[in-house]
N, C-alpha and C positions, 0 to 999 in steps of 0.2 A: 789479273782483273780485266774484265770486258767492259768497254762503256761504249753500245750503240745509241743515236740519238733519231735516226729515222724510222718511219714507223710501223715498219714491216719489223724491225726490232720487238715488239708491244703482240706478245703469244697470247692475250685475255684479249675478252670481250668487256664491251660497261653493264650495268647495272640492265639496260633494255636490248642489248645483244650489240651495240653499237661499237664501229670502230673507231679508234683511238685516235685523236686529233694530237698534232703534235702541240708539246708548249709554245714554239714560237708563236703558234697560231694568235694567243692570248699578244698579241704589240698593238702598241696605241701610237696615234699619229701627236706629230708634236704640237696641232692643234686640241687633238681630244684629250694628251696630257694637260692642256692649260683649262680647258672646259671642268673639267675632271677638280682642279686647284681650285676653283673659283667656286666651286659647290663645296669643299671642306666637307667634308660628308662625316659621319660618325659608324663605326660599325663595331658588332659584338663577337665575341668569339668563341663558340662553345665546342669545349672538347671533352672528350671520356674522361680523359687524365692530363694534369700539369705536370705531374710526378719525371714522368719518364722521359728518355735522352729525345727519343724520336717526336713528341711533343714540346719540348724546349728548342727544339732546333727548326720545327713546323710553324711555329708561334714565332719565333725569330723574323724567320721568311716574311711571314703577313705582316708583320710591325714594320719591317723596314722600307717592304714596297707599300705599305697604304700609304707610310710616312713619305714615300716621294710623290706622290700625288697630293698630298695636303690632307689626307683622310686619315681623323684618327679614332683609335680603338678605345671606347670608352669604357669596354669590361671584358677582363675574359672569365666564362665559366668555367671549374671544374668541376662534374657531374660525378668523379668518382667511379665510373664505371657503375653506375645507379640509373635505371631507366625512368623511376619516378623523377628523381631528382633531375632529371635532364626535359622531361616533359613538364617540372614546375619552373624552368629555367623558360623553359622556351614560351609560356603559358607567360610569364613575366612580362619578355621582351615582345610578345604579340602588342601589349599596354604600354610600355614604354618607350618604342616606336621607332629604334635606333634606323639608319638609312638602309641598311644590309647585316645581315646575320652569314657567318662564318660556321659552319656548323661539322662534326661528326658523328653520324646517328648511332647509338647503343641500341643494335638491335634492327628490326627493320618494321614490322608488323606494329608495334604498339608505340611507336614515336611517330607511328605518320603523322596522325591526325594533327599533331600541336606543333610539328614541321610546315604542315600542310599552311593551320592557322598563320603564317608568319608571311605566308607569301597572301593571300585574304588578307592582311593589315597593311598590304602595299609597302613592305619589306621586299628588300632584295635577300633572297636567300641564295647561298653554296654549298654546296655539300663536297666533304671531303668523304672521299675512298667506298661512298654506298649511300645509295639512292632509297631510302623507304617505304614499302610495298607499297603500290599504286599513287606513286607520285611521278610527274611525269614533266620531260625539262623544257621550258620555255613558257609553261603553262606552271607550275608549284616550284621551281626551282629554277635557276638559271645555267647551272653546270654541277658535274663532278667532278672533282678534280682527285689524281690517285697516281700511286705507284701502280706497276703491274704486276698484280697480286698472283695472276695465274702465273706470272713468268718466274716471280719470286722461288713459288712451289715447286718447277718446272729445276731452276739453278738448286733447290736445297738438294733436292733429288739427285742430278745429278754429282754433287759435291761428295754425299755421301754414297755413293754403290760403288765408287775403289775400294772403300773401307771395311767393305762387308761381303767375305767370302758365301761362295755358290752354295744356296740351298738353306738361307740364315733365313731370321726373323729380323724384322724393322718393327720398333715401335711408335706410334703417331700419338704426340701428345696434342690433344685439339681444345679448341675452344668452345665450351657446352651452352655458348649464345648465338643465336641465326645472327651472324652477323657478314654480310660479303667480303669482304678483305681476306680473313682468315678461313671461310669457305673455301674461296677459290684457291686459295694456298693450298691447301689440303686437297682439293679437287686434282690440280695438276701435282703435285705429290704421287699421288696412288696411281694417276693415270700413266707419268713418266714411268713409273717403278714395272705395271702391268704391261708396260710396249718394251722396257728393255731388259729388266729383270725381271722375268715373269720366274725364276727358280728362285725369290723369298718370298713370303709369307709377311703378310701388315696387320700386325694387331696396334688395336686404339685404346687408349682412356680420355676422357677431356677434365678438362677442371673449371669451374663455373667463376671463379676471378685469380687472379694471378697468386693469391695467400696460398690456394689450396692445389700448386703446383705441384709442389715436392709430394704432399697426400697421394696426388694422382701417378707421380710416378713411382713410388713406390707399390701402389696396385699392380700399375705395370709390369714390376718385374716382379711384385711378388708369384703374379698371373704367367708370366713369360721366363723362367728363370732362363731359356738358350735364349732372350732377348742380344743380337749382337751391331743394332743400333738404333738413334733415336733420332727423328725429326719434332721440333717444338716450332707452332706456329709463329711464335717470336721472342724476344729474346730477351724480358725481362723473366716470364715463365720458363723460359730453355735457361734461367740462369739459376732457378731454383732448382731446376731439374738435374743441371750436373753436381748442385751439392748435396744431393738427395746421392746420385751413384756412386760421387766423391768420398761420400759417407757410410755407403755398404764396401768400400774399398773393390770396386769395380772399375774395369777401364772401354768402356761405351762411345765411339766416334758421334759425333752428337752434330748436326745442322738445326739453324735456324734462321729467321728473318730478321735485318737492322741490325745495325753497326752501332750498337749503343757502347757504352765506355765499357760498361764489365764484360759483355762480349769479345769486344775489342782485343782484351788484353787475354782472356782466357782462349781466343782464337791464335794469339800473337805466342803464348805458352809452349802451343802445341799439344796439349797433352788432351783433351775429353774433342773438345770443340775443333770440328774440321774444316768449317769451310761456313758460310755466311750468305744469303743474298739480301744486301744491300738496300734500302730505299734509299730517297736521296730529300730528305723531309724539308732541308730547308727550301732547296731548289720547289719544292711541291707547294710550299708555303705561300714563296714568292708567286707562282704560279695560281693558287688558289685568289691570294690579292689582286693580281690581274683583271682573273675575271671579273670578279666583284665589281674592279672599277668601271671596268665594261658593260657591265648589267647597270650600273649606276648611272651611267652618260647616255645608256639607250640603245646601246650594240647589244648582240646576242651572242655570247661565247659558246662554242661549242659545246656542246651536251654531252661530254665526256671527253676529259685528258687526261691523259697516261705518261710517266717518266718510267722507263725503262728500268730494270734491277741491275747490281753488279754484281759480279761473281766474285767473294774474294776468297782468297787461302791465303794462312799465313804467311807467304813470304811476299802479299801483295798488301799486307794490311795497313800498313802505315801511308802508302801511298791512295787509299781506298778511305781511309782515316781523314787525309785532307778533301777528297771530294766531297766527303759526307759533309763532313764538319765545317769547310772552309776556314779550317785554324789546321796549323801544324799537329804534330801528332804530339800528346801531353807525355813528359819524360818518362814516367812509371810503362807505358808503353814501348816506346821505344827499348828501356832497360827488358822490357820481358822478350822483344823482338829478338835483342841482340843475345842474352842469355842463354835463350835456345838453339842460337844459331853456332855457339861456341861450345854448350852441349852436346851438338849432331856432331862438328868438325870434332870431338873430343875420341865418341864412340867409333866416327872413321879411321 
């Protein structure tokens, strides 16, 4: 596992072609940390999904750092990956007037407008991982704050082309919503694979929410039958998608984004899933809190930060497992760690 933290590390660009500010940047003075307490500030937190690992451990991050500034979280939305319901969330809080809004856009085009409204109500607004179309930071938002989605793409890429002999097919399982994050994954995907393996071949499906994963890959290889591997823009759909291959008794090297639990252990197995790049959500969380509190005291936080990806492979997951996580690795992991590692020595 790789963990650079400077910012020549950071291969993407932001949301307006902007370079990557590092997180330290987001430090407050230990006089703005008391400014900051004395305001108690209130802030909301709207995300696509509560569901999943890399959202529990994003949401972690914000609660813990507003909590050291005195500023707490009076709601968090779940939009459910529903672009209405994320645009009556945010149409809500325009009226209810919280200090700062926390925000994930679903989509980019059709959540401006009611993103836009929040900062017009003299709301502090953040935006995690995408900026929506013609909104612009300093003036409708005050920062992005993201993993390096192009780099993410860049690590799956790499991960998987040991695995897939000369002259194969890759398949890209993508996401059928303009959304930036999972864009630019896919962006540096295809782009890695055209500079170094230009002898395979990338066919695509997407699936329009994570239910209709397994659907899409099953098109896939119905479409692809010399399909001889897969990249899934993340890993709660890359986890349908290896029980989708699991289930025509195929054996498929599979990368994907985030070190979520089922990943985790199906990377830790050995067996479909080869290799992972990492976000690091809670550190992103924290991070994302920062600014807010910065934008709230009257500083101007950089208009895009970036936390670097990691690379893991199985034999670095457990230790890649406490970065993410910032808890030890849960025992059912470690058992599938070790399992296959007495496996390998068995076959030697």
């Amino acid at each position: 596992m790789t963990r650079t933290t400077d910012r020549t590390s950071i291969a993407g660009l932001g949301p307006h072609g902007e370079r990557a500010a590092a997180p330290d940047r987001l430090s407050l003075t230990e006089s703005e940390a008391a400014v900051a307490r004395r305001g108690r500030f209130t802030a909301a937190v709207v995300l696509h999904t509560t569901a999943s690992d890399w959202a529990k451990q994003q949401l972690a991050g914000i609660v813990a750092t507003l909590g050291r500034y005195s500023a707490a979280v009076i709601e968090v939305v779940d939009c459910g990956f529903a672009i209405d319901g994320q645009i009556a969330a945010l149409d809500r809080l325009a009226h209810e007037a919280p200090d700062a809004v926390i925000s994930i856009p679903i989509g980019n085009t059709a959540v401006a407008e009611a993103h836009r409204n929040l900062s017009r109500a003299g709301i502090k607004l953040v935006l995690m991982d995408n900026a929506p179309s013609g909104l612009l930071p300093g003036t409708d938002y005050a920062s992005v704050v993201s993993a390096d989605n192009f780099g993410l793409g860049e690590i799956a890429a790499v991960l998987l082309s040991p695995h897939v002999p000369q002259g194969n097919v890759i398949g890209i399982l993508g996401y059928g919503v303009d959304f930036f994050a999972t864009n630019e994954r896919e962006i540096a995907f295809r782009r890695w694979m055209a500079a170094e393996r230009p002898d395979i071949a990338l066919r695509q499906a997407k699936f329009g929410s994570v239910e209709q994963a397994g659907d899409a890959t099953s098109r896939l290889l119905d479409a692809n039958p010399d399909l001889a591997g897969l990249f899934v823009v993340w890993d709660e759909p890359a986890m349908r998608a290896v029980r989708t291959i699991r289930e025509r008794g195929l054996s498929l090297p599979v990368t994907t984004v985030d070190l979520g639990n089922e990943a985790a252990l199906e990377l830790a197995s050995g067996e479909l899933v080869c290799g992972i790049g990492a976000q690091q959500p809670y550190d992103q969380g924290a991070a994302v809190a920062r600014a807010a509190i910065m934008a709230l005291i009257g500083r101007q936080p950089p208009a895009w930060v970036a936390l670097p990806g990691l690379a893991v492979t199985p034999k670095e997951v457990l230790e890649a497992y406490q970065v993410v996580w910032h808890a030890p690795a849960p025992p059912a992991l470690v058992k599938a760690l070790h399992g296959r590692t007495r496996s390998d020595r068995a076959r030697r």
